[in-house]
C-alpha positions in Angstrom: 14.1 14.8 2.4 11.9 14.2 -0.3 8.6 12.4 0.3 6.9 10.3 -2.2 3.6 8.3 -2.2 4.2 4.8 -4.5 1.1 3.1 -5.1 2.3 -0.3 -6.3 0.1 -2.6 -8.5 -0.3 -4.6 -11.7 -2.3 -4.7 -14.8 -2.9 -7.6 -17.7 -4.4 -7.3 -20.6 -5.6 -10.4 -23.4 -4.7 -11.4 -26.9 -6.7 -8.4 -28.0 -5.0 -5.3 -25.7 -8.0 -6.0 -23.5 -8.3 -6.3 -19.7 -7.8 -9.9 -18.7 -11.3 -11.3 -17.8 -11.7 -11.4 -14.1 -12.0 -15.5 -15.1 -8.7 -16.3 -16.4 -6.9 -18.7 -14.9 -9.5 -21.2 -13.8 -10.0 -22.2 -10.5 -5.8 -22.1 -10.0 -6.4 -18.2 -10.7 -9.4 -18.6 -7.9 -6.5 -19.6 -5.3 -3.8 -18.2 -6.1 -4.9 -15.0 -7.2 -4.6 -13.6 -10.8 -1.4 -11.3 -11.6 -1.3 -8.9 -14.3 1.9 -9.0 -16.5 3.0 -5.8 -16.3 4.0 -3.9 -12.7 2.7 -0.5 -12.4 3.9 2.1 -9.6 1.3 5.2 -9.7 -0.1 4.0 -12.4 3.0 3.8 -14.9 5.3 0.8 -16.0 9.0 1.2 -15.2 8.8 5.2 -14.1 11.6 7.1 -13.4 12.9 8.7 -10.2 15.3 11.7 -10.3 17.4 12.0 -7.4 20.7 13.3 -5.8 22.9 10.0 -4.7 22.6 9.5 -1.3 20.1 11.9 -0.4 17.0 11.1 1.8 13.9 10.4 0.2 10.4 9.8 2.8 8.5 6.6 0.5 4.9 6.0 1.5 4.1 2.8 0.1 0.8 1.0 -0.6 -0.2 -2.1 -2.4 -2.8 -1.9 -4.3 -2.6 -4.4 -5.8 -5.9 -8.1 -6.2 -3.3 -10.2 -5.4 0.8 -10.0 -6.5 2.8 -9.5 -3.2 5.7 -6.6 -3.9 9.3 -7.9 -2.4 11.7 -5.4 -3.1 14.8 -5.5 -3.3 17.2 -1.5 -3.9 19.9 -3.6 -4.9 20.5 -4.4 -1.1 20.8 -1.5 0.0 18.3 -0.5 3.1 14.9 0.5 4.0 14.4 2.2 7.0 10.7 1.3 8.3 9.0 4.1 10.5 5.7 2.8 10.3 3.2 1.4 8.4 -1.1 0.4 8.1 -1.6 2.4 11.5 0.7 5.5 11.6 4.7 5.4 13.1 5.9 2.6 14.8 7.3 2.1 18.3 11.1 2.8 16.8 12.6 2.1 13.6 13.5 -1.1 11.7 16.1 -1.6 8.8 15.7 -4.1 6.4 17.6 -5.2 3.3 14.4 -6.1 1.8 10.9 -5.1 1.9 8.2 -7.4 1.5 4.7 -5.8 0.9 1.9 -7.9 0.8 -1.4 -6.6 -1.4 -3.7 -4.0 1.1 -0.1 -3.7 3.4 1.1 -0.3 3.9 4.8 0.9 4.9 6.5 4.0 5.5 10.0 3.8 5.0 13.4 6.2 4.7 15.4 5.0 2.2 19.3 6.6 1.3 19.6 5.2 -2.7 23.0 5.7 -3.4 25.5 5.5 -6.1 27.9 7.4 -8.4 26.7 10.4 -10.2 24.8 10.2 -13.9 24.3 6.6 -13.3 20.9 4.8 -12.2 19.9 2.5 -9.8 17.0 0.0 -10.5 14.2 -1.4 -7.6 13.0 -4.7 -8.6 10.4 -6.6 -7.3 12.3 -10.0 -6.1 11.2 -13.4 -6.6 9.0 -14.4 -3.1 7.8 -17.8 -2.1 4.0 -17.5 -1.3 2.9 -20.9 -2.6 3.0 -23.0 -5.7 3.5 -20.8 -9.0 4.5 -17.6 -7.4 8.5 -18.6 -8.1 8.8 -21.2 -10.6 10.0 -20.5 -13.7 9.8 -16.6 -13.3 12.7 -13.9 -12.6 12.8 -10.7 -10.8 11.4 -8.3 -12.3 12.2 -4.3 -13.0 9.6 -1.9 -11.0 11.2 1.6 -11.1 14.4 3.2 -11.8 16.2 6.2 -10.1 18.0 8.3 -12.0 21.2 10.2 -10.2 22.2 13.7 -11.3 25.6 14.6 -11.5 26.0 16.3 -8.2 28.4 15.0 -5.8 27.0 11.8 -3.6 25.9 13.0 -0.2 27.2 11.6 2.6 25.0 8.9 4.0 23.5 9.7 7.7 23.0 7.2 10.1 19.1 5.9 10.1 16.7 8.1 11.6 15.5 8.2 15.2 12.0 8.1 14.7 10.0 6.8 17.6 6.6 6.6 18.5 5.4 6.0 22.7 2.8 3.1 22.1 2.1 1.3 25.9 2.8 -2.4 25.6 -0.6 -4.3 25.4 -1.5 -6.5 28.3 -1.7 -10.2 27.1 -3.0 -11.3 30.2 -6.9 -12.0 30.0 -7.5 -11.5 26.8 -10.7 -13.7 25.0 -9.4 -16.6 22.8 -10.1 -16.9 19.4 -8.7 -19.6 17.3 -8.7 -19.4 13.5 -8.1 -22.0 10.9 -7.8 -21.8 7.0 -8.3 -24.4 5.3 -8.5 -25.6 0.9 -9.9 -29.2 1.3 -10.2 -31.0 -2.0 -13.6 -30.9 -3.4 -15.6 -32.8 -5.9 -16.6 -30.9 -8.8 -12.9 -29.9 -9.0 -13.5 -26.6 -7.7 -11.7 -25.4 -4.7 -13.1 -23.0 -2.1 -11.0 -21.7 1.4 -12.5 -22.5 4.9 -12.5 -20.5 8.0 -13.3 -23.0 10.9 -14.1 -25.4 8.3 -17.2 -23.5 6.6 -17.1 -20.8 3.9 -17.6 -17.4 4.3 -21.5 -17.6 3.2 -22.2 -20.2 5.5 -20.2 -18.8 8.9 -21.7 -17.1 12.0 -20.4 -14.1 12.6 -17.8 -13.9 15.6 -18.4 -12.3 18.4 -16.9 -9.1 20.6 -17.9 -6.6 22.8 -16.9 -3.1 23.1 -14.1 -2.6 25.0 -13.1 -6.2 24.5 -9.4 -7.4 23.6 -8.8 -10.7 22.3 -6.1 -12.6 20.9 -6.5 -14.2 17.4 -4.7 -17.2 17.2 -4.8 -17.8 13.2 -3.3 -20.9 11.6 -2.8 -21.0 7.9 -2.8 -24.9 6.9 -2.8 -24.7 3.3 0.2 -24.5 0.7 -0.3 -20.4 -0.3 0.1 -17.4 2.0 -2.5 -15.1 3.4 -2.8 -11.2 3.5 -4.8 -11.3 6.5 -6.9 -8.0 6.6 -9.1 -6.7 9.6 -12.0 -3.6 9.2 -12.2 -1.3 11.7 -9.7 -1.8 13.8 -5.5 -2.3 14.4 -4.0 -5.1 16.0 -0.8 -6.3 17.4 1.3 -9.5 16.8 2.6 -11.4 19.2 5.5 -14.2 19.1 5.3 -17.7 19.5 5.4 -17.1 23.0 2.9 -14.4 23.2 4.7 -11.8 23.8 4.4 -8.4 21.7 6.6 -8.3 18.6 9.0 -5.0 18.8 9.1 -2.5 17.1 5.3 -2.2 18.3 3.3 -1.4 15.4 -0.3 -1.3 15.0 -1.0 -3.4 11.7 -4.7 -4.3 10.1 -2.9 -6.6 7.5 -0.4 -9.1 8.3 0.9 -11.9 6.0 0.0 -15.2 7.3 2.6 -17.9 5.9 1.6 -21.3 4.3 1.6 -24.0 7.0 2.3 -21.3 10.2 0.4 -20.0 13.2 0.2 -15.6 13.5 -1.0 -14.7 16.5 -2.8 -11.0 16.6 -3.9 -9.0 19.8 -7.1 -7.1 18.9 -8.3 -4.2 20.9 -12.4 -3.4 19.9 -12.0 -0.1 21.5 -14.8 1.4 19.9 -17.1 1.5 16.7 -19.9 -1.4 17.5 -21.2 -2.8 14.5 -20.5 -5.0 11.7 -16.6 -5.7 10.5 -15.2 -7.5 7.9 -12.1 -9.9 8.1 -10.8 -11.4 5.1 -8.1 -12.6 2.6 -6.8 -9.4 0.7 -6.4 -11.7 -2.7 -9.4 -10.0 -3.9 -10.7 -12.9 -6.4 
C-alpha cells in the first residue's frame, strides 16, 4: 500500500494578507479557540492525491492544528484505525468517520474507491464541540484524490492488524478527580478552572513512580476538551470502569461538553515535572 503522513492544520490571514493577530476574536476566540479560514494538509490548501481506485493507501494522520478539530468524512466510505498517539492498537476499528481532535494522532487504512478518471473529495464535516463550531457554517473541502484510469481494484477485506497489549488492572488504582469549569467573571473576561483554580494558581498533583491512577475528568462547561497528558500514555475506561477495546494507549482524548472520561494512567517511569492541559493552544 501506499503510506502517507497528512499533517492537517489551518491558517488565517487579516484584511491586509497578514497572519491573523493571535488577539482576534476577543475573549470568545480565548474559549473557543481561534480557526484560520483556510484548511491546510502538509502545508497546502485543497492538494491533490493521485491514486489507483480501490487500492490501499497507509494514512498517518496528525493534527496540528491551535484549535479546529478535523471530522472527516471520504464520502462515507471507511477508515480502518490501527492505531494512534501511542503506536498500533490492540485490533482494528472501522469507522465511517474520523474525528481528529487538535494534538490527536491516528493511523488508519483507508480503500478510496470509485470509477476510473474521476475524483473523490475528503471533507472536513461539520462537528458539534460547543457554541459557534456549527452554526451557520458548511463542510468544508480538505483534499481531493484523483483516480487514474486503471481498472478499480478489488476491495480486500480490512486488515488484521493486532497488537498484544495486557489488559490494565483497575483494581487499586489512586483516585483522581478532575473538574473543568468557565464560571462567569466580572470584568467580562472568562478564564477555565481545573478544581476550581486556574492553572497559575494550582498545586501541582501528585504521583509516584510506579504509581497507576485513574483520572476521573468531568468537563462541565458548554465546549469540548482535547485533553493532552506529557510524558506518558493512558487508557480509557467506560462508564463502568472497565477498559475501552480496542486497547489503545492514547495521550490525547477529547473530553465532551457536559460528560465524565475516565483515563487509567500508568507513571511507569521518568520522575519529574509533566504537563496536562487543554490542546486549544490560546
Amino acid at each position: 500500500s501506499d503510506e502517507l503522513t497528512l499533517v492537517l492544520s489551518d491558517i488565517g490571514f487579516d484584511k491586509k494578507g497578514r497572519l491573523e493577530s493571535p488577539d482576534s476574536g476577543g475573549s470568545a476566540g480565548m474559549v473557543f479557540g481561534r480557526e484560520g479560514e483556510y484548511l491546510l494538509v502538509n502545508g497546502k490548501n485543497r492538494p491533490v492525491i493521485k491514486a489507483r481506485a480501490g487500492a490501499p493507501q497507509r494514512w498517518r494522520i496528525v493534527n496540528a492544528a491551535k484549535s479546529r478539530f478535523f471530522y472527516l468524512d471520504m464520502d462515507g466510505q471507511a477508515f480502518h484505525v490501527i492505531g494512534g498517539d501511542g503506536g498500533l492498537q490492540e485490533s482494528t476499528m472501522t469507522m465511517d468517520g474520523l474525528l481528529v481532535t487538535p494534538g490527536e494522532r491516528f493511523d488508519v487504512i483507508v480503500y478510496p474507491t470509485g470509477k476510473p478518471g474521476t475524483s473523490l473529495v475528503v471533507q472536513a464535516a461539520l462537528y458539534n464541540r460547543g457554541y459557534g463550531s456549527v452554526e451557520y457554517r458548511i463542510p468544508e473541502d480538505l483534499l481531493t484524490i484523483e483516480f487514474s484510469n486503471q481498472p478499480p481494484m478489488t476491495i480486500a477485506p480490512p486488515p488484521k492488524v493486532s497488537r498484544s497489549i495486557a489488559p490494565p488492572v483497575v483494581a487499586g488504582a489512586t483516585g483522581v478527580e478532575l473538574e473543568l469549569t468557565l464560571p462567569p467573571v466580572s470584568s467580562g473576561k472568562s478564564e477555565f478552572l481545573v478544581n476550581g483554580v486556574p492553572f497559575w494558581k494550582a498545586k501541582p498533583y501528585l504521583a509516584k513512580l510506579g504509581e497507576r491512577q485513574l483520572w476521573t475528568v468531568t468537563n462541565k462547561t458548554t465546549w469540548d476538551h482535547p485533553f493532552h497528558l506529557h510524558g506518558f500514555f493512558f487508557i480509557r475506561l467506560d462508564e463502568h470502569g472497565d477498559p475501552i477495546r480496542p486497547l489503545a494507549w492514547k495521550d490525547t482524548v477529547n473530553i465532551p461538553m457536559k460528560k465524565t472520561v475516565r483515563l487509567l494512567v500508568d507513571f511507569d517511569e521518568r520522575p519529574g515535572e509533566w504537563m496536562f492541559h487543554c490542546h486549544l493552544l490560546e
